[in-house]
C-alpha positions in Angstrom: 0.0 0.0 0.0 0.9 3.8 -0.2 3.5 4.0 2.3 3.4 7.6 2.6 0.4 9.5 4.4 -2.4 6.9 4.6 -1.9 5.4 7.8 -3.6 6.0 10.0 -2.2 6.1 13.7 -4.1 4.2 17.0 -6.5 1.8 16.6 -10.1 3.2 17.7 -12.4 5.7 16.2 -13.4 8.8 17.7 -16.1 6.9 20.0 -12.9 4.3 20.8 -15.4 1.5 19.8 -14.9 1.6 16.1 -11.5 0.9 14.0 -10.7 3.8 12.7 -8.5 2.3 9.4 -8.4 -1.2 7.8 -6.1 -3.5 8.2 -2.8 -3.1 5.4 -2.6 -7.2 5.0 -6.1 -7.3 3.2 -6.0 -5.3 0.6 -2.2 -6.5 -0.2 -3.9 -9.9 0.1 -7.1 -9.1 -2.3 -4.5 -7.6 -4.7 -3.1 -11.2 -5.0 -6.2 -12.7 -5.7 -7.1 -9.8 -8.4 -3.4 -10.6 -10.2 -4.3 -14.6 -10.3 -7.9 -13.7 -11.7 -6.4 -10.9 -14.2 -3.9 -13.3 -15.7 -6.5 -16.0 -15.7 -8.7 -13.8 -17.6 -6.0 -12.5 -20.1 -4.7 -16.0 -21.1 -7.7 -17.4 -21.9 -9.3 -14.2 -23.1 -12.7 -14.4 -21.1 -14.9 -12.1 -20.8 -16.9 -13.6 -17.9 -13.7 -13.8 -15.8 -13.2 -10.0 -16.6 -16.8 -9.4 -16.1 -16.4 -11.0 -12.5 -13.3 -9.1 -11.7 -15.3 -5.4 -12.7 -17.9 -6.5 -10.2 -15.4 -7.1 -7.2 -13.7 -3.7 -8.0 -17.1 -2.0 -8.5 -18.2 -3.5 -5.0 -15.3 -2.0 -3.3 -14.7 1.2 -4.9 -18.5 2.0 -3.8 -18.6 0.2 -0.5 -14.4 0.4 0.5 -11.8 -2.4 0.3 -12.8 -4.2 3.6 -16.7 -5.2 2.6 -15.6 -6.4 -0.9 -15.8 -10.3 -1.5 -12.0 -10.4 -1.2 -12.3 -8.5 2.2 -14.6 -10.5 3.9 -12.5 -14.0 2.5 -9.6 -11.8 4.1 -11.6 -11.1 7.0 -13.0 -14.8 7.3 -10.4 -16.8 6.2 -7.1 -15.0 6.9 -7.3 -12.5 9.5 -8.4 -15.2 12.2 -5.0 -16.4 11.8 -2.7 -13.5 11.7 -1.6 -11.1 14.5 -2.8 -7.7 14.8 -1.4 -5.4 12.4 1.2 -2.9 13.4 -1.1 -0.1 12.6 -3.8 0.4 10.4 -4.2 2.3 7.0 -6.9 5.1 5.8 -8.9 3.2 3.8 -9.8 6.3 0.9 -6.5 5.2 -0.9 -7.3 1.9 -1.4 -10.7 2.5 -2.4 -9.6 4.9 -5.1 -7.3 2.2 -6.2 -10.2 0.3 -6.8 -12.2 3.0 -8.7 -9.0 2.6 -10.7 -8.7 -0.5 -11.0 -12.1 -0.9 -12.0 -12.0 2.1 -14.3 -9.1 -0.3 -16.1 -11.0 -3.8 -16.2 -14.4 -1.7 -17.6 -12.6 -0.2 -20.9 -11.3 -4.0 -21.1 -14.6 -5.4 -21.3 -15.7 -2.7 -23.1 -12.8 -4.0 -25.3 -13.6 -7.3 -25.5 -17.4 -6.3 -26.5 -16.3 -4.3 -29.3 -13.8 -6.8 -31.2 -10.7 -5.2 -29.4 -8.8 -7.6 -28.4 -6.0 -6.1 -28.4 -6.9 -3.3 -26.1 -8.9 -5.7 -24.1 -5.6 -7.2 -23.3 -3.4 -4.3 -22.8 -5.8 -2.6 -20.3 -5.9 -6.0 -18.7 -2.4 -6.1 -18.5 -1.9 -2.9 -17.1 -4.3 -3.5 -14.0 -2.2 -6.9 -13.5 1.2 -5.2 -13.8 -0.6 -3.1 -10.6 -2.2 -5.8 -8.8 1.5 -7.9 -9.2 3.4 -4.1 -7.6 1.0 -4.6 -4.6 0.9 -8.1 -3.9 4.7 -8.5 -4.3 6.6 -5.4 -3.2 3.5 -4.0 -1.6 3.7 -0.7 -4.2 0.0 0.4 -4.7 0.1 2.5 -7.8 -3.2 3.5 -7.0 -2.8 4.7 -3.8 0.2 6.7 -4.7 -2.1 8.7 -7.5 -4.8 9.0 -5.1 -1.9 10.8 -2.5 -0.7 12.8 -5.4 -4.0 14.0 -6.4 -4.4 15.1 -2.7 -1.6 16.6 -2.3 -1.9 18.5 -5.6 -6.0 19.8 -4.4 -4.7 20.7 -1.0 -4.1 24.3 -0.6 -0.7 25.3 0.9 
């Protein structure tokens, strides 16, 4: 994830009941499952695959990272076994990331609808190449465009 500016520091809301971030290992782990379903979906050139991944990035670019299907399998299946996390991260980058990623995988199957296979595949391959940064070296492009957008809207 963005290493710069999205954490977000404690561990309660302003209430101290509620977190007030999401854990960093989920969306890191979701990013994983998004590069096997991408790659999946640009060797054997379905659109259904594609079509499944738009709805997971649709799903948590409206509703955030954590309450996408990859969050709660994160949530359900991996989180029980893992420590806490060291601290926890503002979830807006991520969710941008998603908008992005989403914005990506839509002009693929848009692609793929028209006959353009070609850009079907590059777009594809471009939201991989991102999902791969994150799940490997933990480098969300998307989160870093979403902290340079802030920082180029906030007033000195």
């Amino acid at each position: 994830m963005a290493t710069t500016g999205s954490r977000v520091p404690g561990t309660t809301g302003a209430t101290g009941t509620a977190p007030r971030g999401i854990d960093p290992r989920g969306p890191r782990f979701a990013a994983g499952i998004t590069a096997v379903v991408l790659a999946v979906a640009v060797l054997t050139g379905s659109a259904w695959v594609l079509a499944f991944q738009v709805l997971v990035f649709a799903v948590a670019a409206a509703l955030g990272p954590a309450r996408s299907p990859y969050g709660w399998l994160y949530r359900t299946l991996v989180r029980p076994r893992l420590g806490p996390p060291a601290e926890l991260e503002d979830p807006a980058p991520p969710r941008f990331a998603q908008g992005v990623g989403l914005a990506f995988t839509l002009v693929a199957l848009l692609g793929f609808a028209a006959g353009a296979t070609l850009l079907a595949q590059v777009a594809i391959g471009l939201a991989l190449v991102a999902a791969l940064l994150n799940a490997v070296f933990r480098l969300c492009l998307g989160c870093e465009l979403y902290l340079l957008f802030k920082r180029s809207t906030t007033a000195h």
